[in-house]
C-alpha positions as CSV (number, residue, x, y, z in Angstrom):
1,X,105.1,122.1,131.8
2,X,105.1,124.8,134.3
3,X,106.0,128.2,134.1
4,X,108.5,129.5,135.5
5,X,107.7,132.1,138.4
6,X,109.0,136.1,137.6
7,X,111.4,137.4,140.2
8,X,110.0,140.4,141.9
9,X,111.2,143.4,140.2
10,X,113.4,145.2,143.1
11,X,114.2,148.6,142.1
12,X,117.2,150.7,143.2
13,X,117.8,154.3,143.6
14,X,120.2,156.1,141.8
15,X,122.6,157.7,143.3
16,X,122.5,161.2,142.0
17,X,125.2,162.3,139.8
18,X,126.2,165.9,139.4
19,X,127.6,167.7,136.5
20,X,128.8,170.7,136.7
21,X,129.8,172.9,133.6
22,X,131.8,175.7,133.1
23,X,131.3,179.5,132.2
24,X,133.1,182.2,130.6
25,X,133.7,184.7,133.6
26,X,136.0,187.9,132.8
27,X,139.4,187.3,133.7
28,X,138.7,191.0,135.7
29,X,136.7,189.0,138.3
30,X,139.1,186.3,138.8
31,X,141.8,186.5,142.3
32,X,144.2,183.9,142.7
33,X,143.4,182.7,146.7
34,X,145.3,184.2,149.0
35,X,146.4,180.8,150.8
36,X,147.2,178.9,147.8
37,X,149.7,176.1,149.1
38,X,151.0,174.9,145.6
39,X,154.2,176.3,144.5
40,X,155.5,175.4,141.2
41,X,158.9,176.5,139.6
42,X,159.5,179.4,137.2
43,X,160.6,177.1,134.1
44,X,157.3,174.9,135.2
45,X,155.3,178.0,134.9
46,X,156.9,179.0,131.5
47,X,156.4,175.6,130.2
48,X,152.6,175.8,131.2
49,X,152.7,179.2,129.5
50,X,154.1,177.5,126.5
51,X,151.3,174.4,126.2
52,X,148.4,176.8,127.0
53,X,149.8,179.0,124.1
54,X,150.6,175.8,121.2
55,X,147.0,174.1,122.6
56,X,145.0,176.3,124.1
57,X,143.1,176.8,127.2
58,X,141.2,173.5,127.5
59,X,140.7,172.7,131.5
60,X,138.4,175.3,133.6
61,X,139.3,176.8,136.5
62,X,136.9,175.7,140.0
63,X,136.4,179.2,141.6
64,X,133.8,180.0,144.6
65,X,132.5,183.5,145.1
66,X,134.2,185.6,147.4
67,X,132.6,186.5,150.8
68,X,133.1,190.5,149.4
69,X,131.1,189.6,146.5
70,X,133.2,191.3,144.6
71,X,134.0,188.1,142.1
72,X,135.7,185.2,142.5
73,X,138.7,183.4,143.8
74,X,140.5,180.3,142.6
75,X,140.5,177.0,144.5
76,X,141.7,174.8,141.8
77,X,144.1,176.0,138.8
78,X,146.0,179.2,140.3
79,X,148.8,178.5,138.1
80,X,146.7,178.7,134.7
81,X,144.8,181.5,135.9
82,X,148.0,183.7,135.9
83,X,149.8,182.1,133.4
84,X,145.8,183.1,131.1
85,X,146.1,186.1,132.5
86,X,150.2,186.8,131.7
87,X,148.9,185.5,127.7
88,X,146.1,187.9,127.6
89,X,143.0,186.2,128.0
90,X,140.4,188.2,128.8
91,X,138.0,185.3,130.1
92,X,138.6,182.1,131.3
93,X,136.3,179.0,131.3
94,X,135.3,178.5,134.8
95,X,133.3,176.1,137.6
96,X,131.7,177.6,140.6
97,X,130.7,176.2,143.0
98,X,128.8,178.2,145.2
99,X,128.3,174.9,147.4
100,X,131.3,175.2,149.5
101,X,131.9,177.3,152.5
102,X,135.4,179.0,153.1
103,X,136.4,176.0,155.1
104,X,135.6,173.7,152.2
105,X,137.2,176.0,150.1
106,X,140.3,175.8,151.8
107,X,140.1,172.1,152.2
108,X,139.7,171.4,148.6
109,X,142.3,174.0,147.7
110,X,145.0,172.2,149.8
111,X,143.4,168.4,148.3
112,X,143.5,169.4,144.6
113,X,147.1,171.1,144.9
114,X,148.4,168.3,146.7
115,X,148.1,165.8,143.9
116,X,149.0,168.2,141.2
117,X,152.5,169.8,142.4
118,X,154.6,170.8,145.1
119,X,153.0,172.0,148.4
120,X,154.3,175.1,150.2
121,X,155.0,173.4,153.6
122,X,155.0,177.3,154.9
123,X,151.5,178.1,153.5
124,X,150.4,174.1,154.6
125,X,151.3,174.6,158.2
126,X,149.5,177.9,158.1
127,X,146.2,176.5,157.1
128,X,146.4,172.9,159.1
129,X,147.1,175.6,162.3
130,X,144.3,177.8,161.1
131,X,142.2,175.4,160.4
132,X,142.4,173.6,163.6
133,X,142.4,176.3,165.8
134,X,139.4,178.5,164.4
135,X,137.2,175.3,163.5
136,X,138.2,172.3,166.3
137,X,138.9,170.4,163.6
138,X,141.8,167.6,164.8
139,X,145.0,167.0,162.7
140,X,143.1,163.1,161.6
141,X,140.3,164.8,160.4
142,X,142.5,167.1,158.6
143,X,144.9,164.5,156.8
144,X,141.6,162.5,155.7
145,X,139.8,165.8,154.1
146,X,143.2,166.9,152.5
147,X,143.1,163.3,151.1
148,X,147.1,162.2,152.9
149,X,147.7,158.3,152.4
150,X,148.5,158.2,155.7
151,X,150.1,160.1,158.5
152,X,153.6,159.8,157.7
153,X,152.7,161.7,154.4
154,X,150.9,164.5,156.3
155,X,153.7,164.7,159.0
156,X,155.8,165.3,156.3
157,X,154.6,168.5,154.9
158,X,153.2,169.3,158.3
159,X,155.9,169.5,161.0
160,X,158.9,169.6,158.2
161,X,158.3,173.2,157.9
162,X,158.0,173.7,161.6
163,X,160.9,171.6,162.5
164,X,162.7,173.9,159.9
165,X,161.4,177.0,161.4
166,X,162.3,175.8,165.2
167,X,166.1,175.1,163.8
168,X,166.3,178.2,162.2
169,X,165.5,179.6,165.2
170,X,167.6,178.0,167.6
171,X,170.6,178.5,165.2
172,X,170.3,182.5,165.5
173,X,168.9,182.5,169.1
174,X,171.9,179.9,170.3
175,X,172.3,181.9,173.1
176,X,168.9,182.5,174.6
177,X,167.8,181.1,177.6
178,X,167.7,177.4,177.4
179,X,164.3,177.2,178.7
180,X,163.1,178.5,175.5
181,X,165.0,176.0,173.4
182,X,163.3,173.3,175.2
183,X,159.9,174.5,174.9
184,X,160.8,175.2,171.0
185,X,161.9,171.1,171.0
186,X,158.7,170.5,172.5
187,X,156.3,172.0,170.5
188,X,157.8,170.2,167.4
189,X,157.7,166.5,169.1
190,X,154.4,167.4,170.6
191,X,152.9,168.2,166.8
192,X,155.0,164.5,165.7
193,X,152.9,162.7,168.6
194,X,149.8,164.2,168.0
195,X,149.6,162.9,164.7
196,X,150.8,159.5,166.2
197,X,148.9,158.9,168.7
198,X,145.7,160.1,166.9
199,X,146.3,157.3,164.3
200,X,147.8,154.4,166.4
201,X,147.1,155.3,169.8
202,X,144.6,152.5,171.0
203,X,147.8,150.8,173.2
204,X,148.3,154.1,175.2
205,X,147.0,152.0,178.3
206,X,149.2,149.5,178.4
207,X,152.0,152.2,177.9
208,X,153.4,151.7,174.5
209,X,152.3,152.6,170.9
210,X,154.1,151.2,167.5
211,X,154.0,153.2,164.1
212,X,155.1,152.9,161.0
213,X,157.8,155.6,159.6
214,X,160.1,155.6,157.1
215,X,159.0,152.5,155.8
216,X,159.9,150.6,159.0
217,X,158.2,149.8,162.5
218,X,158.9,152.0,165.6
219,X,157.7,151.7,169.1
220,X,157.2,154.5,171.6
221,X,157.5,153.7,175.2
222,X,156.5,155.2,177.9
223,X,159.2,154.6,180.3
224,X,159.1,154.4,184.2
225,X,162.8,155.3,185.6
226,X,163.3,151.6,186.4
227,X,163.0,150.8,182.8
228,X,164.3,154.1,181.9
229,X,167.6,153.2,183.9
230,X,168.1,149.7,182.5
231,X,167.3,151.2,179.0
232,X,170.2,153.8,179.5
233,X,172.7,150.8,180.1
234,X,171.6,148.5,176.9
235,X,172.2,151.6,174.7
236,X,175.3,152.7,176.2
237,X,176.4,148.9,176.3
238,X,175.3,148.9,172.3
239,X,176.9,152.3,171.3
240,X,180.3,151.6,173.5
241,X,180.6,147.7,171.7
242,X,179.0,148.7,168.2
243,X,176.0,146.4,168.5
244,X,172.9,146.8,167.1
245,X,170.2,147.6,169.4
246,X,167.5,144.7,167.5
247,X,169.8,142.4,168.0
248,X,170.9,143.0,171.5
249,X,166.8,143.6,172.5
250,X,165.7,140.6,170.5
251,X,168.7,138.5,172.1
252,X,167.8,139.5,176.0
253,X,163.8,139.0,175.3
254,X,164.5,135.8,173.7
255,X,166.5,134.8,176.8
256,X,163.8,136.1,179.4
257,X,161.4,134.3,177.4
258,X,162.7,130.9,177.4
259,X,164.1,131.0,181.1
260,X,160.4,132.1,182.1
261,X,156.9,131.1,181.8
262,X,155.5,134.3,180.5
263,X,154.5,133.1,177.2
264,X,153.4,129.4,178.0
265,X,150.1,128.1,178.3
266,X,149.3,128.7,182.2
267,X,150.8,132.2,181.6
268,X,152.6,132.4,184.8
269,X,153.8,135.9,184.8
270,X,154.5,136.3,188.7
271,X,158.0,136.3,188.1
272,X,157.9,138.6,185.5
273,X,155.7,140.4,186.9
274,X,157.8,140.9,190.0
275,X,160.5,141.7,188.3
276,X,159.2,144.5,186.1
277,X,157.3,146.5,189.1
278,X,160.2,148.1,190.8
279,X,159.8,151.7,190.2
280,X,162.7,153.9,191.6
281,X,166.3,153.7,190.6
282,X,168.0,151.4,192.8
283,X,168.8,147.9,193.0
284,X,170.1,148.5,189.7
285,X,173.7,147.7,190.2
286,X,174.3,144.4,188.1
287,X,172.9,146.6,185.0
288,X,175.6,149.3,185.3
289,X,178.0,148.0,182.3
290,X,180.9,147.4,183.1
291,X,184.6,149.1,182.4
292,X,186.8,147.5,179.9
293,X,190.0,147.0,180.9
């Protein structure tokens, strides 16, 4: 009977695993950091006043040193710093880590508050512009190291409180030049697209890009005047009549596609083709819609 040959032993490196514990450190030396995003309520505060009191302080604070050296600030746990402080405590159990830089700092400040309560869209926009500008780091890189599900998420707390600001704005400066309204209306679209075409721009080439918002599928075009003129008379045609535009779309493609070749096996898109290149705004006339009478 023979034996059975060993497998070779193949022995795998562990992936290291930090721990790192916390340390009393005088409540003195502790500053709440001055771009803390997360906001809470003042009943939430008093309720977290009220559990630390009935259970005690059981979860550390993570602080880094300040670049003064004098201290510390807080990254994560703001809120139970000062409610500690507001109960008396004259030390708090803390984690430092003295492995992150300021940007780090900033970037785990803005992660960690995000999934524990409401983000200050005012104090967010200030650190996404901040950090962008002072480090080159883009608005993808940003939503990733924040930890956003996606872009939608991140455009939500990014340009809501711009888009706010840029209203406010316009509603006290009503009667400025219009110029500057424009360039206002601008800015904000241009902050909505950046995020956009970052994510989903690989079609920019062939002139179109489709993302997802608001749980449903949109798709930006960009328009030469031809297409921008026969555009004008669907949606005019749909708004005058009550249709919807899907329908009315889906319904002419459908029709093109049928009464063509385009999609077939030979792929004969000359006609199609023709069709689509003129690039100025005439010959347009059977495309005007048409008064009702």
């Amino acid at each position: 009977m023979s034996k059975r040959s060993k497998r070779p032993v193949v022995e795998i490196e562990a992936t290291p695993k930090k721990v790192y514990l916390a340390q009393m450190i005088p409540v003195a030396l502790l500053t709440e950091h001055p771009n803390n995003s997360n906001v809470q309520s003042k009943h939430v505060f008093n309720e977290l006043k009220e559990s630390i009191t009935a259970g005690g302080f059981d979860e550390p604070l993570i602080v880094v040193p300040r670049p003064d050296d004098v201290g510390y600030y807080v990254v994560s746990g703001n809120h139970r710093f000062k409610a500690g402080k507001e109960l008396g405590y004259e030390e708090l159990p803390c984690i430092v880590r003295d492995d992150w830089d300021a940007v780090e700092a900033e970037i785990q400040l803005v992660r960690r508050n995000y999934v524990r309560g409401e983000i200050d869209r005012a104090a967010f926009t200030e650190t996404v512009n901040r950090l962008s500008s002072e480090q080159s780091l883009s608005l993808d890189v940003l939503m990733e190291r924040f930890g956003f599900e996606d872009s939608d998420a991140f455009a939500d707390f990014y340009t809501q409180e711009k888009v706010k600001e840029k209203r406010t704005a316009s509603a006290v400066s009503a009667s400025n030049n219009n110029a500057n309204q424009q360039i206002k209306m601008i800015d904000d679209l241009g902050v909505i697209l950046s995020v956009i075409f970052e994510k989903y721009g690989s079609t920019v080439g062939e002139s179109f890009v489709v993302f997802p918002a608001g749980g449903r599928n949109h798709i930006f075009i960009q328009a030469t005047a031809a297409l921008k003129r026969t555009m004008d008379a669907v949606v005019l045609h749909c708004v005058t009549t009550g249709l919807d535009i899907n329908t009315v779309l889906g319904g002419l493609l459908q029709i093109g596609i049928h009464s063509s070749s385009f999609l077939k096996t030979n792929n004969d898109a000359s006609a199609v083709l023709e069709a689509g290149s003129v690039q100025g705004e005439t010959n347009f006339d059977l495309i005007e819609p048409k008064e009702v009478k």
